[in-house]
C-alpha positions, 0 to 999 in steps of 0.5 A: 500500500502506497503511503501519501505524502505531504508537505507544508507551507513550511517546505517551499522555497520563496516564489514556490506554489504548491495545491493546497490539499487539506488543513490538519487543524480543525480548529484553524480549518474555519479561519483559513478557509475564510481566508480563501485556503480552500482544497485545490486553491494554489498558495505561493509562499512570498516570504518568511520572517528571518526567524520563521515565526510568520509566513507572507502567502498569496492566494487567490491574488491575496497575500497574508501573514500566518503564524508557523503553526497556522502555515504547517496546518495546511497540507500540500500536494508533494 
Protein backbone atom coordinates (compact mmCIF):
# COMPACT_ATOMS: atom_id res chain seq x y z
CA UNK A 1 0.00 0.00 0.00
CA UNK A 2 1.27 3.15 -1.30
CA UNK A 3 1.83 5.97 1.63
CA UNK A 4 0.55 9.76 0.91
CA UNK A 5 2.90 12.20 1.49
CA UNK A 6 2.59 15.89 2.31
CA UNK A 7 4.25 18.85 2.79
CA UNK A 8 3.52 22.09 4.41
CA UNK A 9 3.94 25.96 3.80
CA UNK A 10 6.75 25.38 5.94
CA UNK A 11 8.57 23.30 2.98
CA UNK A 12 8.60 25.82 -0.08
CA UNK A 13 11.20 27.87 -1.08
CA UNK A 14 10.48 31.84 -1.57
CA UNK A 15 8.18 32.21 -5.06
CA UNK A 16 7.10 28.10 -4.96
CA UNK A 17 3.43 27.50 -5.25
CA UNK A 18 2.06 24.31 -4.49
CA UNK A 19 -2.15 22.93 -4.36
CA UNK A 20 -3.34 23.30 -1.43
CA UNK A 21 -4.76 19.74 -0.39
CA UNK A 22 -6.19 19.89 3.32
CA UNK A 23 -5.72 21.61 6.61
CA UNK A 24 -4.68 19.45 9.57
CA UNK A 25 -6.02 21.72 12.39
CA UNK A 26 -9.75 21.51 12.66
CA UNK A 27 -9.93 24.47 14.61
CA UNK A 28 -7.87 26.73 12.20
CA UNK A 29 -9.51 24.91 9.28
CA UNK A 30 -12.69 27.67 9.77
CA UNK A 31 -10.23 30.96 9.82
CA UNK A 32 -8.18 29.82 6.92
CA UNK A 33 -10.82 28.70 4.75
CA UNK A 34 -12.48 32.08 5.35
CA UNK A 35 -9.03 33.20 4.50
CA UNK A 36 -9.63 31.53 0.95
CA UNK A 37 -7.39 28.37 1.74
CA UNK A 38 -9.51 26.01 0.10
CA UNK A 39 -8.76 22.38 -1.20
CA UNK A 40 -7.44 22.88 -4.87
CA UNK A 41 -6.50 26.77 -4.13
CA UNK A 42 -2.87 27.47 -5.10
CA UNK A 43 -0.79 29.04 -2.28
CA UNK A 44 2.55 30.68 -3.25
CA UNK A 45 4.88 31.36 -0.45
CA UNK A 46 6.07 35.09 -0.88
CA UNK A 47 8.47 35.34 2.36
CA UNK A 48 9.09 34.27 5.66
CA UNK A 49 10.17 36.40 8.64
CA UNK A 50 14.02 35.81 9.31
CA UNK A 51 13.33 33.67 12.06
CA UNK A 52 10.28 31.63 10.79
CA UNK A 53 7.87 32.83 13.35
CA UNK A 54 5.22 34.13 10.29
CA UNK A 55 4.99 33.14 6.51
CA UNK A 56 3.82 36.16 3.98
CA UNK A 57 1.38 33.74 1.39
CA UNK A 58 -0.76 34.50 -1.64
CA UNK A 59 -3.65 33.02 -2.65
CA UNK A 60 -6.02 33.92 -4.89
CA UNK A 61 -4.01 37.38 -5.60
CA UNK A 62 -4.22 37.99 -1.72
CA UNK A 63 -1.39 37.93 0.15
CA UNK A 64 -1.47 37.47 4.13
CA UNK A 65 0.90 36.79 7.08
CA UNK A 66 0.33 33.39 9.05
CA UNK A 67 1.71 32.38 12.06
CA UNK A 68 4.41 28.82 11.93
CA UNK A 69 1.86 26.89 13.40
CA UNK A 70 -1.19 28.02 11.18
CA UNK A 71 1.18 27.79 7.75
CA UNK A 72 2.29 23.86 8.95
CA UNK A 73 -1.51 23.08 9.27
CA UNK A 74 -2.36 23.49 5.92
CA UNK A 75 -1.33 20.24 3.88
CA UNK A 76 0.31 20.38 0.21
CA UNK A 77 0.49 18.42 -2.63
CA UNK A 78 4.34 16.62 -2.89
Amino acid sequence: MMQRRYRSILDLKIKESAKALAISDSELACKLTAMGVLPGTMVELVRHSPFGSAYYVKVDGIRFALRAEEAASILLEV
